[in-house]
Structure formats: C-alpha cells, structure tokens
N, C-alpha and C positions, 0 to 999 in steps of 0.2 A: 495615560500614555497609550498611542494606539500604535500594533503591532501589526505589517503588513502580513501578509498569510499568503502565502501562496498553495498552489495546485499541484498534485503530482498523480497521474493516473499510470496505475501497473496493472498490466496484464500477469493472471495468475496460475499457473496449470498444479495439476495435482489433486485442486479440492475435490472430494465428492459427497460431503455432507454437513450441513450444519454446525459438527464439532470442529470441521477444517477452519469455515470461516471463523470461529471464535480463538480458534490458535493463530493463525493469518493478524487478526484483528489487534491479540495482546500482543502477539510481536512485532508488527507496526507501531501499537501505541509506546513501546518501550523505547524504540529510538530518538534519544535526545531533539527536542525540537519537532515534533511532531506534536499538534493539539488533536489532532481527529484522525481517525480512520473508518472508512465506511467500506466493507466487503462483501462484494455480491457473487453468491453460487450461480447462478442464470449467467452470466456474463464472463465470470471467469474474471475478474475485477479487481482493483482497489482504488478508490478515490484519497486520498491522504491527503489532509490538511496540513500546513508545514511554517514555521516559522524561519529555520536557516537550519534544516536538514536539506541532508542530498541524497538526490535519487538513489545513489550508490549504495548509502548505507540502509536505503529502506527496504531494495531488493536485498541484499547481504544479508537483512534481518529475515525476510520470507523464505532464502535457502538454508538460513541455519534452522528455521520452520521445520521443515522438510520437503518444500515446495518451489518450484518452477517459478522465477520471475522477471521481467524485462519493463521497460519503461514503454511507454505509452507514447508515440510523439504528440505534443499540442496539437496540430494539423491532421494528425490522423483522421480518416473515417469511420464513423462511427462501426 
C-alpha cells in the first residue's frame, strides 16, 4: 500500500548546538504522522516528512521544544 508523503519545511530560531537539533528532531518525530525529520543548525531549518500531520501541530511540538517556529511557505526563496 503506498502512502503519499508530503513536505513541510520550518523555519527554526533558538538552536545553538547540536543538542538543539536532536531535541527539535525527537519532537518533530513524535507528532503523529510524521515519518522523517531532518534539522539543520546552518540554516535554522526543518524539513519534515508527513503523512496527514499539520503544520500546526509540528510548529506546537518545536514551541513546546522551547523553540521559535513558523512554516516555510512552498514558493519561498531559498
């Protein structure tokens, strides 16, 4: 059975090392519906893999982090 996947790129403020992104990372991966999260320090980032989560709840899960987070629009510049 194949499972469409969608894209959700967040903008992340707050990290400043290594141990941010692995907090960032497990509480992305915890919100239901999420397969992947990939977090970059250089960029301030998250790319999230998603099966029928919503944006809302994956920034929710990075403020309850203790981090700064906003949705990416698709059309943005890089």
């Amino acid at each position: 059975m194949d499972t469409a996947l969608s894209q959700i790129d967040l903008s992340i403020d707050g990290m400043t090392c290594a141990s941010c992104v692995a907090r960032v990372e497990r509480a992305l991966g915890r919100v239901p519906g999420v397969s992947a999260a990939s977090v970059n320090l250089a960029t301030q980032s998250a790319r999230v893999q998603v099966d029928h989560a919503e944006a809302a709840a994956l920034v929710q899960a990075v403020v309850q982090a203790g981090y700064a987070a906003a949705l990416i629009a698709p059309d943005a510049p890089p």
